[in-house]
C-alpha positions in Angstrom: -50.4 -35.3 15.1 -52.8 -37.9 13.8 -53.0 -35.5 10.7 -49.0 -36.0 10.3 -49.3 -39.9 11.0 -52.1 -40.1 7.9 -49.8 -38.2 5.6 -46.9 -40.4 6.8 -48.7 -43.6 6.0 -49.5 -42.3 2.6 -45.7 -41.4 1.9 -44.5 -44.8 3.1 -46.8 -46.3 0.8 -45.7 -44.8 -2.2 -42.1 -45.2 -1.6 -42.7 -48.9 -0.3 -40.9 -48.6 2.6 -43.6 -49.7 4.9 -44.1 -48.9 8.5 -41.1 -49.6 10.7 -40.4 -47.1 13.4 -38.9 -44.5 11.8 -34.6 -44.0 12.2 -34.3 -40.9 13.6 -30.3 -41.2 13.5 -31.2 -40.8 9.2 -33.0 -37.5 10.3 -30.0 -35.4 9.5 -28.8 -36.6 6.3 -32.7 -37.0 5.3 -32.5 -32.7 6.0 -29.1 -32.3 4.0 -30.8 -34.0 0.6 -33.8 -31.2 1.2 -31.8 -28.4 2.2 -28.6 -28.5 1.0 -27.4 -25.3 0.5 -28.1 -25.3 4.3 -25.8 -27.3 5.8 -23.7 -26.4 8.6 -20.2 -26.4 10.1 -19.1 -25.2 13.3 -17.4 -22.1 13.0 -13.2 -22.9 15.1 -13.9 -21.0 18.6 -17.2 -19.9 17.7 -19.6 -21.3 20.5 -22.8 -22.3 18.7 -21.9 -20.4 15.3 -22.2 -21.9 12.1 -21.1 -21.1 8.3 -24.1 -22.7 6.0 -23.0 -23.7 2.6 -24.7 -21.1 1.0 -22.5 -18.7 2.4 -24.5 -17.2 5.1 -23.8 -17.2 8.8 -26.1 -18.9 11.9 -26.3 -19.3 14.9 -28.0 -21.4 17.2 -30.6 -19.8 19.4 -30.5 -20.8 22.7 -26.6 -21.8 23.5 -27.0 -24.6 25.0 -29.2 -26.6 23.2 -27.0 -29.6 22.8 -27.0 -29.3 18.7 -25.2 -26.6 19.5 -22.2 -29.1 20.3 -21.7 -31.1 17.0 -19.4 -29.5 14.4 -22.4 -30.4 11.3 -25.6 -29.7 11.3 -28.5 -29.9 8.5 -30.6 -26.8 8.8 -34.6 -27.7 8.7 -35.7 -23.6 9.9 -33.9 -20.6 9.9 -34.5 -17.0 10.0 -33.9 -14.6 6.9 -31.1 -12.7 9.0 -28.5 -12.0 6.1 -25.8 -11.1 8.4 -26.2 -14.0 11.1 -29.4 -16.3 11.2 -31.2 -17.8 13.7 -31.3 -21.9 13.8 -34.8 -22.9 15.0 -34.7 -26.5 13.7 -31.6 -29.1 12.9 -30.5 -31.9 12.9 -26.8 -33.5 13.8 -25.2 -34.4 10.2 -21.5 -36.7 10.4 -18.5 -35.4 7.9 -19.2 -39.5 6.9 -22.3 -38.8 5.6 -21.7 -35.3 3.7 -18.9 -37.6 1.9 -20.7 -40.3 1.2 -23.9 -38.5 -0.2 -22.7 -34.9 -1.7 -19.5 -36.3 -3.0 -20.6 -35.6 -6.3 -20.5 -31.8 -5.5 -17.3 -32.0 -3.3 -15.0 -29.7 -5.6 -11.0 -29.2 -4.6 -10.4 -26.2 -5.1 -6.5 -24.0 -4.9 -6.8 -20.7 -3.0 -3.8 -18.4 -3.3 -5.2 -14.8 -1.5 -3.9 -12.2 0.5 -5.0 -12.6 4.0 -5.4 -9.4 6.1 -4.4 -10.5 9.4 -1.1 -12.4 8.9 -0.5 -9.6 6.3 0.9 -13.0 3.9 -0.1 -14.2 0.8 -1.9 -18.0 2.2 -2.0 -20.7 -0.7 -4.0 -23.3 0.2 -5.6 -26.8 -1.6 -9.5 -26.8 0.1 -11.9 -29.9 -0.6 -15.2 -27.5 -0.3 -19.0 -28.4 -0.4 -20.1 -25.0 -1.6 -19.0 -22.3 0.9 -17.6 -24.9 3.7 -14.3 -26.1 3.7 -14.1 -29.9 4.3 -10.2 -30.3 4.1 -7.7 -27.4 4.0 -3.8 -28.5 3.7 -0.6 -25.9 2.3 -0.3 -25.8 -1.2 2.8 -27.2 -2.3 4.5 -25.4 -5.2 2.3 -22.4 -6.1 2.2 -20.3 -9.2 5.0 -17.9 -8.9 2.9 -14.9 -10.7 -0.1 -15.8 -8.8 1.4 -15.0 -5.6 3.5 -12.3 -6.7 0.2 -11.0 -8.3 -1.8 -11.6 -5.3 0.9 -9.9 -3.4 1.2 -6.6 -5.0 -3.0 -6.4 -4.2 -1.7 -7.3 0.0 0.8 -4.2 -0.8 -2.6 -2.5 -2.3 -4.5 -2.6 0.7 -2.0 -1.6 3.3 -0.6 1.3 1.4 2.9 2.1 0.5 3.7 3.3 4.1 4.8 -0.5 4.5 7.7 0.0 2.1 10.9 0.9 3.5 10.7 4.5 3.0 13.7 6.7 4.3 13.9 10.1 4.6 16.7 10.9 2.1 14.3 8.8 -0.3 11.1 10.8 0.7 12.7 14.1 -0.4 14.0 12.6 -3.3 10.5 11.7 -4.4 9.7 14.9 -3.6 12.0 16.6 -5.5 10.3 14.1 -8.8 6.9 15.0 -8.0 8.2 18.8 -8.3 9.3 18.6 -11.5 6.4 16.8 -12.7 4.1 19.7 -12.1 6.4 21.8 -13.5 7.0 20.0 -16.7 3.4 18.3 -17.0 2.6 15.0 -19.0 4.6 15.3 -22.0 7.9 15.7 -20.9 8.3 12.3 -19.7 8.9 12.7 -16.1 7.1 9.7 -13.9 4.5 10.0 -11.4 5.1 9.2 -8.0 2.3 10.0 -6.4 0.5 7.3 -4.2 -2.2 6.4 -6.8 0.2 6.2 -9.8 2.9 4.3 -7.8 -0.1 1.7 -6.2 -1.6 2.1 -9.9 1.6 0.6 -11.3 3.0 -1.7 -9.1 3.5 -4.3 -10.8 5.5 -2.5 -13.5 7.8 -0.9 -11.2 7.5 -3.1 -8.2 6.7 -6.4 -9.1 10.1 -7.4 -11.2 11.7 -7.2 -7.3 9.2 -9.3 -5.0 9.3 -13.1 -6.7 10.1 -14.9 -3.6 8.6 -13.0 -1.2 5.1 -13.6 0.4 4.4 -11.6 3.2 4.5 -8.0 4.2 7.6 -8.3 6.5 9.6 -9.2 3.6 9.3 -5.8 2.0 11.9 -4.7 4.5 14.9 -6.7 2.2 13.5 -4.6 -1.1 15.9 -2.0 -2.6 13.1 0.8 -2.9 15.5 3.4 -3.7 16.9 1.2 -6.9 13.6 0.6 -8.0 12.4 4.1 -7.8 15.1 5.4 -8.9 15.5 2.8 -12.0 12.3 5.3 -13.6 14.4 8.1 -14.5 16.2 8.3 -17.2 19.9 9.4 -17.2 19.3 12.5 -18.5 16.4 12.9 -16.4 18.7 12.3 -13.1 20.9 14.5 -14.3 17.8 17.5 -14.9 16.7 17.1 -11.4 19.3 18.6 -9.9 19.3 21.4 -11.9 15.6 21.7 -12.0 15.2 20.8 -8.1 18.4 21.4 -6.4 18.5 19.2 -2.7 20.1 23.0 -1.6 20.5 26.5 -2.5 23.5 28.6 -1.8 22.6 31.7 0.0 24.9 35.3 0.1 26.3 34.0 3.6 27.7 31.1 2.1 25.6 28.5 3.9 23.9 25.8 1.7 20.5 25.7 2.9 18.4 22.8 2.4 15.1 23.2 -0.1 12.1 21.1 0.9 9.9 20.8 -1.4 7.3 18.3 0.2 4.3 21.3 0.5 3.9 20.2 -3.3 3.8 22.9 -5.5 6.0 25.4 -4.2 9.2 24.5 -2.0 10.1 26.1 1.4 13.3 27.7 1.5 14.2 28.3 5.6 16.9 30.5 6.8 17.7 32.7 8.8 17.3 36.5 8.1 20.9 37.5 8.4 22.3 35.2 6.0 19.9 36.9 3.1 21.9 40.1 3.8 22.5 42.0 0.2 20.0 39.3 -1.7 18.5 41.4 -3.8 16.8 38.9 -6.3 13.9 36.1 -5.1 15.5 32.9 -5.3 14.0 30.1 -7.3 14.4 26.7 -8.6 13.0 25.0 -12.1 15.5 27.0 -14.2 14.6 30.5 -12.3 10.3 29.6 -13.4 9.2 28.9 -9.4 9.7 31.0 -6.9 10.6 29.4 -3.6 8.4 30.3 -0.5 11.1 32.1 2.1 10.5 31.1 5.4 12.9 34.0 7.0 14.1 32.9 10.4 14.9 34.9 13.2 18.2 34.0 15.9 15.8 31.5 17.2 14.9 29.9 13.9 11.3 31.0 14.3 9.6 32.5 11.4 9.4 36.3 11.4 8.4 36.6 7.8 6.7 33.9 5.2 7.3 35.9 1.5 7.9 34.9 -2.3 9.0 38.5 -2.6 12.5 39.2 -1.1 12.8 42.1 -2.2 9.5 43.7 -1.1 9.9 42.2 2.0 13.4 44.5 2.4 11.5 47.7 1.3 8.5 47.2 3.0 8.9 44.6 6.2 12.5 44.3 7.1 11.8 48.1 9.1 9.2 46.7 11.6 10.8 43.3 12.3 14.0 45.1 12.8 12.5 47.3 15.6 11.0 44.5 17.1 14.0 42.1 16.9 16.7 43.3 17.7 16.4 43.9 21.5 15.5 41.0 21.6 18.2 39.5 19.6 21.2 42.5 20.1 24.1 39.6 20.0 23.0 39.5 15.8 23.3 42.5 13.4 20.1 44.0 12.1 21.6 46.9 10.1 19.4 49.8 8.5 20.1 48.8 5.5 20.2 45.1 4.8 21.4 45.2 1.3 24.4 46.5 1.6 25.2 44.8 4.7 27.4 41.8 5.0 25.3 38.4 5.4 26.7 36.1 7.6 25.5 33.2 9.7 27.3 34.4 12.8 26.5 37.0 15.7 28.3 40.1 16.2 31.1 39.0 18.3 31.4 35.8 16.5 31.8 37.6 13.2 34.6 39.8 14.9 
């Protein structure tokens, strides 16, 4: 101590401000000038947590040490924690003070970011000394493209599960994605697959979302217009012949095609209504065989084949035997290409 008091002396000296008790109230402000990028405010609700303005986090401690009470602090000792750090010595700084002495590095500052848990676009005016905000108030007016812009990335990291996807607009998509594959890069067709479509958002997205600022307001967006608007006329009108929504089968039934397995589309139907098919159906102008998924009475799969006609000659025998004491109300005939195919049992179909 008397080692401390020597060195004092010799420091009031040479700054001539001679030997007056010293004001221990100027202790935390004298901190702030030697440390600043360690001064501290009071995290809201965090009890005895601190955001320094370098960024880092702290926290008092022992809880209730009663620094651990005022919302500034200037930071003397602290620990090299990166994630939260330890306060072992401050002093109790006013917002008066901060103003008064680090006004020169006060900045204000416009934030327009994407805030994860309101899921909303936030565009603020801060007055910030380094990482701490000293005044935060709406920002009145922002720039329209900045929050549009800012609002496509929001879209960006929740996925395009938060657009208001229905099912008839799924399949459609599907049905794109097909002929895609099919008819690779150079013939024009778009990608609509969840990296190109988040890739591109704001071409095909962002002409639609001026005006909106959160993710609840995706809901009002016509996504089937503005998918839709990517195809070309004569593109819409290739689809359905290249990727038919349904294929007409010998019974007469149109059976729905679904092609969201990717690459080759499911055909399901029942057994009986293939009757006399002797040539594999297929889609993309008769270039992709669809995967049959023949169904028994009970529209369970007896058979998964991209070979009808095989499946007659070679598999047809044993799930006959099998079937059809189970299922004797439907006609399982020894010859299922010359028999009539219908979507009805026996004594319906009589």
């Amino acid at each position: 101590v008397q080692r401390i008091r020597e060195t004092t002396k010799q420091w009031r000296k040479q700054i001539r401000i001679g030997n007056d008790p010293p004001d221990l109230d100027q202790a935390g402000i004298l901190v702030a000038l030697a440390y600043p990028d360690r001064i501290a405010q009071r995290r809201p609700g965090g009890e005895a947590q601190y955001r320094l303005s370098n960024g880092r986090g702290a926290v008092i401690r022992d809880g209730s040490d009663a620094l651990a009470r005022d919302s500034w602090l200037a930071v003397a000792e602290v620990d090299g924690d990166a994630r939260l750090a330890k306060i072992f010595l401050a002093a109790a700084l006013t917002a008066a003070e901060i103003e008064a002495e680090f006004s020169d590095q006060i900045e204000v500052v416009t934030v327009i970011a994407w805030d994860e848990r309101e899921q909303a676009v936030l565009a603020r005016r801060q007055r910030r000394l380094g990482e701490l905000v000293l005044a935060d108030e709406a920002l009145k007016d922002p720039d329209p493209a900045r929050v549009t812009a800012v609002l496509l990335e929001g879209l960006g990291s929740l996925g395009l599960s938060v657009l208001p996807w229905t099912a008839d607009l799924q399949a459609w998509r599907a049905r794109v994605e097909f002929v895609h594959g099919v008819e690779g890069e150079a013939a024009g067709w778009p990608d609509l697959s969840d990296g190109a479509l988040l890739e591109g958002l704001a071409d095909w997205l962002g002409p639609l979302v001026p005006g909106m600022t959160r993710a609840s307001h995706f809901k009002r967006l016509d996504l089937t217009a503005a998918l839709q608007g990517m195809l070309s006329w004569d593109q819409r009108r290739r689809l359905d012949e290249l990727a038919p929504t349904h294929l007409s089968v010998p019974s007469g039934s149109k059976v729905p095609i679904d092609y969201s397995a990717g690459e080759v589309p499911v055909l399901a139907v029942r057994v009986q209504e293939m009757f006399g098919a002797t040539v594999h159906p297929a889609v993309a102008g008769g270039r992709i065989p669809l995967l049959l998924h023949l169904l028994s009475p009970a529209h369970r799969p007896v058979q998964i084949t991209r070979d009808l006609p095989g499946f007659w000659t070679n598999s047809y025998p044993a799930v006959r035997a099998d079937l059809r004491g189970r299922y004797p109300k439907h006609p399982w005939p020894d010859d299922p290409l010359s028999a009539p195919p219908t979507n009805r049992t026996k004594r319906r179909a009589g």
